[in-house]
N, C-alpha and C positions, 0 to 999 in steps of 0.2 A: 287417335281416339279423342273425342270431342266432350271437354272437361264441363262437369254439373255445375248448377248454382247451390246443390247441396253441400259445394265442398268450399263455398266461399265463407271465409269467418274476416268479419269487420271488429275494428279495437278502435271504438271514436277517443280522440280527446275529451278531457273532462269537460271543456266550454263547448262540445260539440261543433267546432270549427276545425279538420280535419280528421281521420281516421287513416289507420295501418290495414293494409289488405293481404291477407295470408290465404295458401290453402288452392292458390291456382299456377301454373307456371303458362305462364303469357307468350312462351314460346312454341304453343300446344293451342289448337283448334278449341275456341269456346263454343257452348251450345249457345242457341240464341237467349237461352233465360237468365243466364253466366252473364253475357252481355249486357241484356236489360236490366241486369241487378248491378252490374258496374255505375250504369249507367246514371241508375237512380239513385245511387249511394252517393256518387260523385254531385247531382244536384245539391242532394240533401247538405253532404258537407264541406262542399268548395274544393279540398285540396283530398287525394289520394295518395297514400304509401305505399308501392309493390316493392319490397325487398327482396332481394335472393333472387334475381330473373337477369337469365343470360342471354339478351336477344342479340342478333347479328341484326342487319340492317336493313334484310327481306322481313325477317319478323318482328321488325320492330312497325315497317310500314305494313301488315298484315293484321297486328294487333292492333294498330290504327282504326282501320277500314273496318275493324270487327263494330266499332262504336259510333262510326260518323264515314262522311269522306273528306279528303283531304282538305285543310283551307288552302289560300292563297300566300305566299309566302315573301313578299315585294324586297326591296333593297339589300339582299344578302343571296349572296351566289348558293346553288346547293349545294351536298356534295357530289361528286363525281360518278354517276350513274344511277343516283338516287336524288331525281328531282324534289322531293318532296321530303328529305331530309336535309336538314339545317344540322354543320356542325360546330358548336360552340365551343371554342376552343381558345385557349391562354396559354402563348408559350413560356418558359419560365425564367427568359430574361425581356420578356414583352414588358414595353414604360406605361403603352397607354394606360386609361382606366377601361378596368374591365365592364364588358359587355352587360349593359342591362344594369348599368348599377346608378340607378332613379327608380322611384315606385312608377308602375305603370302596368299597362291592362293590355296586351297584347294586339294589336295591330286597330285600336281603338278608331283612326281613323277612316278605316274600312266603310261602306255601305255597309255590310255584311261582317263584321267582325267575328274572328274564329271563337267558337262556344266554347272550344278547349287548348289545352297546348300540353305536349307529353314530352318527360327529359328523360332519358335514359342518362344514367354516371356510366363510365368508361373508363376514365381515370379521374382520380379522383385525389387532391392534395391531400396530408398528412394531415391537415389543417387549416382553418377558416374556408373561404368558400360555401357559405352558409345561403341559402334562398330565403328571403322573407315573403311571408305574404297576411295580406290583411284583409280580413274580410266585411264587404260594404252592405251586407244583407244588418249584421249587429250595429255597425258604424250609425246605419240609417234608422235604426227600429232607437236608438239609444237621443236621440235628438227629441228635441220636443215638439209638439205638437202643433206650435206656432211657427218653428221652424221650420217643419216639413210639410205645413200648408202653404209659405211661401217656396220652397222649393219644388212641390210635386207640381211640373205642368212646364215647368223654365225647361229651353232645349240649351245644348252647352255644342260649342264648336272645335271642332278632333281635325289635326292635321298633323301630317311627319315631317313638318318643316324645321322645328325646330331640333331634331334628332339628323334626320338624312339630307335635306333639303341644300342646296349650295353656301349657304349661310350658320347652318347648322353646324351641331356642335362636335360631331363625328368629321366632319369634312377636314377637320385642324388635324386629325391625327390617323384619318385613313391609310395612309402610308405605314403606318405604324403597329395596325393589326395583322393576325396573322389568320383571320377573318376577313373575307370577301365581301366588302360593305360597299353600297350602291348608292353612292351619290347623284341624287335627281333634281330635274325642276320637277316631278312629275310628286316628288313631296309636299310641294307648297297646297296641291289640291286641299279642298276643306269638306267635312261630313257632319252635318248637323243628328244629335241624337239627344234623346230625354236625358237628362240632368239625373232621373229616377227610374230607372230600370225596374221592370217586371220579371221576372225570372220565367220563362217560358213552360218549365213544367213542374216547377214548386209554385206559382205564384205568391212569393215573396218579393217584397221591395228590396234594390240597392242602390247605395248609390253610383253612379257610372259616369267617374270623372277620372281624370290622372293629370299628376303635374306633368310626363312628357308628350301627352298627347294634345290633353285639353289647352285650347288656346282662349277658349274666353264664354262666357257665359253669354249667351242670346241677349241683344235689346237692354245689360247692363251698360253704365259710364266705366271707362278704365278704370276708375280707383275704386269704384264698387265691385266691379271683378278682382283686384285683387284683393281686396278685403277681406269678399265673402269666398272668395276659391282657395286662401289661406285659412281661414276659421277649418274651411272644410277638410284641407289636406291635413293638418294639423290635427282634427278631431277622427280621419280615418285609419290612423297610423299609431293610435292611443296603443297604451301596452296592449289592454283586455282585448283588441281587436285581433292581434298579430301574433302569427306561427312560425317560428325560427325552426326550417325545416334543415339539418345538419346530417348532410349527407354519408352516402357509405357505397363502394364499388357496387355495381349491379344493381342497384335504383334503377326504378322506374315510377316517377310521381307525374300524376295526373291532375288539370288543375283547372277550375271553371274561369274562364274570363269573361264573363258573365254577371259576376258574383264577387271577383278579387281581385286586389293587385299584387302585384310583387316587385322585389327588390333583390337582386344579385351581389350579396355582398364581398368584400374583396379577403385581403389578409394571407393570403398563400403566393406572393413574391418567391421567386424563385423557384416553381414549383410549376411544371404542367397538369391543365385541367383540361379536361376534352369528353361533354355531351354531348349527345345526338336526340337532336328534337324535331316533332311534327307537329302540325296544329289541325286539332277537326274542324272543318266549317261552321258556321253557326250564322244568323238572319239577321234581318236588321232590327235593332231595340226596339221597344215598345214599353 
């Protein structure tokens, strides 16, 4: 039976940069207004909270599909019969550093970067293991007005070279994860995107840069990109911007890459973590 938008109850944050979503179980057919109210909730406030939701891995890809279709998923093997899930996992005498732990905006160097990315928890450490995320719609509105006359119009250059690429910083300890990491030259590719993102159906400004994607701002000299791409990492990542999401079993958080980035933080050594994530498609920035 195919669940209302009647029955969805939102708890925003007091800064209005994420909300808790109660009142649906995700493992159950939504109506399509269920849908579009996900939807738009999720524009409005970057990050989502579904607690208490028991999906296997058909409905997790179903719940998916309910919002978007699939993105593209590059350098990281799926899991095993479920092309379109990615499983994130730590074992708990694994050395490397854990996966995703740099701020960054999900597969940024895409034509087409994915508009969302969804984590389901599965297991989940005692402790630490916390996701940050920071949102670039405040980062950008909080700049000033000479500032973001020279930034609105500059395009910034996105590649995976620096993460997957043969050179990259994953490549030292791919051996070492217990994560199916795909080392390519086919990372080194580059995609040119605004520096200042439009948000496609709030039309609000962000900005839409990350330090493991972004490799360099258009038509700046080197030491003007580092300058001005440190002012700006540094001012995206301010407390007032950032939501220290602290996980719990049966999570499922929803999250605009569009609008945010995030940060995977570590601290549960010795301890296996294992989510299961999808990304929905999303267009090229504007």
């Amino acid at each position: 039976m195919s669940q209302s938008a009647s029955t969805i109850q939102i708890e925003p944050r007091k800064d209005g940069f994420g909300a808790v979503v109660t009142g649906l179980d995700l493992s159950e057919p939504l109506e399509k207004r269920a849908a579009d109210a996900i939807r738009r909730h999720w524009s409005e406030r970057g990050v989502l909270v579904f607690p208490n939701q028991t999906l296997d891995p058909d409905e997790l890809e179903t719940f998916t599909l309910t919002l978007g279709d699939f993105g593209h998923d590059p350098f990281i093997e799926a899991m095993e019969g479920h092309e379109n899930i990615l499983e994130v996992r730590r074992e708990p005498d694994e050395k490397a550093t854990q996966f995703g732990a740099a701020w960054h905006s999900d597969w940024s160097f895409q034509a087409e970067p994915p508009a969302g990315t969804i984590l389901h928890s599965k297991i989940v450490p005692p402790s630490g293991g916390d996701t940050l995320y920071a949102d670039g719609h405040r980062a950008w509105e909080a700049l000033s007005d000479t500032m973001q006359s020279m930034l609105d119009g500059l395009n910034a250059i996105h590649s995976a070279s620096f993460a997957y690429g043969p050179r990259g910083i994953l490549a030292k300890d791919v051996h070492e994860r217990s994560m199916n990491i795909i080392i390519s030259e086919e990372a080194e590719a580059k995609q040119i995107h605004p520096l200042v993102r439009t948000h496609p159906v709030t039309g609000r400004k962000a900005l839409f840069i990350n330090p493991v994607y972004t490799v360099a701002i258009e038509g700046l000299h080197p030491d003007e990109n580092f300058t001005l791409l440190k002012f700006l990492y540094d001012h995206m990542v301010k407390e007032e911007f950032v939501y220290r999401h602290q996980w719990q079993k049966d999570m499922v958080v929803l999250w605009d890459n569009r609008s945010t980035m995030h940060f995977a933080d570590g601290g549960y050594d010795g301890h296996l973590r294992s989510m299961h994530r999808t990304t929905l498609a999303g267009d090229r920035p504007a």
